[in-house]
N, C-alpha and C positions, 0 to 999 in steps of 0.2 A: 504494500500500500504506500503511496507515494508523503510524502510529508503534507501536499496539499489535500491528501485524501484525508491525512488522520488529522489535522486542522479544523477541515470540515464536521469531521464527526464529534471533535471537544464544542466547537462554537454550538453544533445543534444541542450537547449535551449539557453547557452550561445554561443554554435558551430552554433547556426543558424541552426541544422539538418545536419551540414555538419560531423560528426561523426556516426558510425553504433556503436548506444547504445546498442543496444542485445549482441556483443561483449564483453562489457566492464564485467567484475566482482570484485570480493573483490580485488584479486591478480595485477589487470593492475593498471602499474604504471604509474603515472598522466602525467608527463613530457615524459617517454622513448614510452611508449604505445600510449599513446592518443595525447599526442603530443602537452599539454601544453603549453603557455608561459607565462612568469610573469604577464602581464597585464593582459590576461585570467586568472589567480588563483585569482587576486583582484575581478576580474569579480564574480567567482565562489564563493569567501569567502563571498562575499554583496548578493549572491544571497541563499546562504547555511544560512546566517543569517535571511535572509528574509522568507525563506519556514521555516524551522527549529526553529526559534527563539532563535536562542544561538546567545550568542558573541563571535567572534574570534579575535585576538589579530594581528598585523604583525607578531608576535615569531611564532604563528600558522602554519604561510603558509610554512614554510621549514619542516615541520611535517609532511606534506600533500603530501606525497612519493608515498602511493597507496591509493585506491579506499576505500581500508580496513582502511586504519590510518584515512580519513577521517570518516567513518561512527563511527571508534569509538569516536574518540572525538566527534561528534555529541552528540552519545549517554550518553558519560561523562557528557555534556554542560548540555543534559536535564534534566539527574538522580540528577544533582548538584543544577537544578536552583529553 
C-alpha cells in the first residue's frame, strides 16, 4: 500500500469515515479541502506517527499545507531514520 494509500485511510479514520477518501490526492489541501482543524492535525500527527513511525515535531504541523507536504516528510522521517 503506497504511503498515499495508508494517509488516506488515517485521514478517513481520524474523520470517523465522515470524509470521501477517494477524493483526497497529493494536491488537496489539509485545512481549505478537507476541512481540517487544529485539534484534528494533533489527531493526525499521533496517528501518522503511529502507522508510519517517524517523529513529528509541533514546527511540523504548519508544514502540513497538502496531502503532498505530508507524504513527503513522511518519507524524509523514514529515509533519515
Amino acid at each position: 500500500m503506497s504511503t498515499l494509500d495508508r494517509l488516506k485511510k488515517l485521514l478517513s479514520e481520524v474523520y470517523d469515515g465522515e470524509i470521501d477518501a477517494a477524493g483526497i490526492t497529493e494536491e488537496s489541501r489539509v485545512i481549505e479541502d478537507i476541512g481540517m482543524k487544529s485539534i484534528a492535525m494533533l489527531y493526525m500527527a499521533m496517528a501518522i506517527e503511529n502507522e508510519f513511525g517517524v517523529n513529528l515535531t509541533n514546527d511540523d504541523l504548519p508544514k502540513m499545507r497538502t496531502v503532498g507536504d505530508i507524504i513527503k516528510m513522511i518519507d524524509e522521517r523514514k529515509k533519515n531514520a
